[in-house]
C-alpha positions in Angstrom: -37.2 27.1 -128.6 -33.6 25.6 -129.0 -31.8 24.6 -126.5 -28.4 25.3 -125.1 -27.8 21.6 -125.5 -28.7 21.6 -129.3 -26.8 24.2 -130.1 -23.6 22.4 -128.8 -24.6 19.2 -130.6 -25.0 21.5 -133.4 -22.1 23.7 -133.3 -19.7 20.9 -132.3 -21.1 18.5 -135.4 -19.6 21.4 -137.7 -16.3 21.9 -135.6 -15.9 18.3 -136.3 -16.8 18.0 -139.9 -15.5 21.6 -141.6 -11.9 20.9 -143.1 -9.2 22.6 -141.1 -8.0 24.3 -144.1 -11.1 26.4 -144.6 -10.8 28.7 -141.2 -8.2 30.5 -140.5 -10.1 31.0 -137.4 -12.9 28.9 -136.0 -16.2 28.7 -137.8 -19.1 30.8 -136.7 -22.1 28.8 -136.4 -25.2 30.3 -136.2 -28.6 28.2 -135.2 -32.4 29.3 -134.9 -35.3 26.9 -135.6 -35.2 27.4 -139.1 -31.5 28.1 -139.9 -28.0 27.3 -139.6 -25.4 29.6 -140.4 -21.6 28.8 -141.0 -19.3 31.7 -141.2 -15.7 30.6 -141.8 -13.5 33.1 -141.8 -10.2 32.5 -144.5 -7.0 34.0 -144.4 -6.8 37.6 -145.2 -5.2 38.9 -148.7 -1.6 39.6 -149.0 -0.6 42.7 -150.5 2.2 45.1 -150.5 2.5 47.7 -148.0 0.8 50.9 -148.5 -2.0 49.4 -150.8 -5.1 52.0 -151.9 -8.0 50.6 -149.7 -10.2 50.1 -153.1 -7.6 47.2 -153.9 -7.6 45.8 -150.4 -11.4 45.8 -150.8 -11.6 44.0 -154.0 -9.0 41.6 -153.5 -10.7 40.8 -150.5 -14.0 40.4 -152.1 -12.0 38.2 -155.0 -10.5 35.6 -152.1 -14.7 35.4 -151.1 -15.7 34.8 -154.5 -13.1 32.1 -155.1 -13.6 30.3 -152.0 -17.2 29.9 -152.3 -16.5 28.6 -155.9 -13.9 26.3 -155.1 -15.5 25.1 -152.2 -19.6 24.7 -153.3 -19.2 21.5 -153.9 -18.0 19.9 -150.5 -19.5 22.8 -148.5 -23.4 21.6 -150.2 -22.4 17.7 -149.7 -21.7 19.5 -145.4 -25.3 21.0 -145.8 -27.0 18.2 -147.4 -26.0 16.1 -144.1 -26.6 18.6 -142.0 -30.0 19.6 -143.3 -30.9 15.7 -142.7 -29.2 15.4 -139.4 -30.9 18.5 -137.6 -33.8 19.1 -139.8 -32.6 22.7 -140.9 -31.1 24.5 -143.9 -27.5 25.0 -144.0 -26.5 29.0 -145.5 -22.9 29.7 -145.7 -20.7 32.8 -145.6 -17.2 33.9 -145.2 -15.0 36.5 -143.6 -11.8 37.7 -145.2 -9.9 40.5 -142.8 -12.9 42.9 -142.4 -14.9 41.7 -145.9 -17.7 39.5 -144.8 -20.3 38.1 -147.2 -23.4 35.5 -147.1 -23.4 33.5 -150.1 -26.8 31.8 -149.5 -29.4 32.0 -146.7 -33.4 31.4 -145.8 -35.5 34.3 -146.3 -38.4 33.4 -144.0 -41.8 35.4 -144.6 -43.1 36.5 -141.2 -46.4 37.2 -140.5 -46.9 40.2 -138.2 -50.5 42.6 -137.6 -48.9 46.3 -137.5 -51.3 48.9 -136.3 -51.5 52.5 -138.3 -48.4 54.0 -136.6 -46.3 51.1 -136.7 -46.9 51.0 -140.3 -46.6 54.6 -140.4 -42.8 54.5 -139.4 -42.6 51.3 -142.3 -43.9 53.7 -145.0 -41.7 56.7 -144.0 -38.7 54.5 -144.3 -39.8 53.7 -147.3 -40.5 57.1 -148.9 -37.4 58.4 -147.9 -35.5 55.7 -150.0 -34.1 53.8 -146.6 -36.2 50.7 -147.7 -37.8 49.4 -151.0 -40.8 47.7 -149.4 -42.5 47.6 -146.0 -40.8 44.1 -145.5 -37.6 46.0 -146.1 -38.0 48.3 -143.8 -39.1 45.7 -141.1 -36.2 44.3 -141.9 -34.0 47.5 -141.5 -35.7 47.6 -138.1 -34.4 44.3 -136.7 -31.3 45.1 -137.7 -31.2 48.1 -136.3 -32.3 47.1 -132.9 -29.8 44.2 -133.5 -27.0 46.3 -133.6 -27.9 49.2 -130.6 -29.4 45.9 -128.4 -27.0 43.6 -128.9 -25.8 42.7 -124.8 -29.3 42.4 -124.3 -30.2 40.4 -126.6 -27.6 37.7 -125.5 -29.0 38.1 -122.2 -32.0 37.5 -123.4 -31.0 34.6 -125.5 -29.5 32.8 -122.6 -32.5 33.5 -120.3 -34.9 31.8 -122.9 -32.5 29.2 -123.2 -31.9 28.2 -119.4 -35.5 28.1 -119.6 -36.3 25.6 -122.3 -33.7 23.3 -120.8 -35.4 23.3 -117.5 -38.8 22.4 -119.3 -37.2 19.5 -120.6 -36.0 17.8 -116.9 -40.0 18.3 -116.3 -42.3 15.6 -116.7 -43.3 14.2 -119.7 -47.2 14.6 -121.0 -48.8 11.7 -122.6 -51.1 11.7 -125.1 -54.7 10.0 -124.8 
């Protein structure tokens, strides 16, 4: 379980080390146990009024593409002291106006016992072309919940997190 408190520490290391001149708005960091995710979002595209929205699309996809070449270097030499700092991997991503991508970021297998209809509604998804793979579809599922659950989620998130900070102020247990 992280805690509130590690999330500042992390969250407020990147604030402190991300150039300026990569966010156009503050940086989005993302933490779980195994994962830290920095979304900076960079200035949107300039283009004449009146544009078709295919070349608003591309030239947004373009700026994304350009930033995360011009900017691999310093943004792995960031990760690198993260990873070491807060014993996690660093993924990146970027928003430009309403274009968002992740350029790199963990895939971690989960292990999970799924009865017959569970796996049932897996295969379906799959049949139908939703999903490639059962672990595709599981995926799809998160998300999905994600998106329609997402106030209670937070809730959730805070709740577990109040938690875990109040086990910390408890008292220690020593080995013997």
């Amino acid at each position: 379980m992280i805690t509130s408190e590690q999330n500042d520490k992390i969250r407020g290391w990147f604030v402190g080390r991300l150039p300026e001149e990569w966010q156009s708005a503050p940086a989005e960091v993302t933490v779980d146990r195994d994962e830290v995710t920095v979304a900076l979002s960079v200035p949107d595209v300039e283009l004449p009024d009146g544009a078709a929205a295919v070349e608003v699309a591309e030239a947004r996809a373009g700026r994304a593409k350009a930033f995360r070449e011009d900017t691999r270097e310093r943004r792995m030499a960031i990760a690198r002291e993260a990873e070491n700092r807060y014993e996690r991997k660093v993924s990146w991503g970027v928003r430009v106006g309403d274009h968002g991508e992740l350029f790199t970021h963990l895939a971690a297998p989960v292990m999970t016992r799924l009865r017959q209809p569970q796996r049932q509604v897996l295969d379906t998804l799959v049949d139908v072309g939703v999903a490639r793979s059962r672990a595709d579809a599981l995926a799809w599922c998160v998300r999905l919940v994600g998106q329609h659950e997402s106030d209670w989620l937070v809730e959730l998130r805070e709740a577990m997190g109040q938690v875990a900070e109040v086990r910390t102020k408890g008292p220690s247990v020593e080995q013997t």
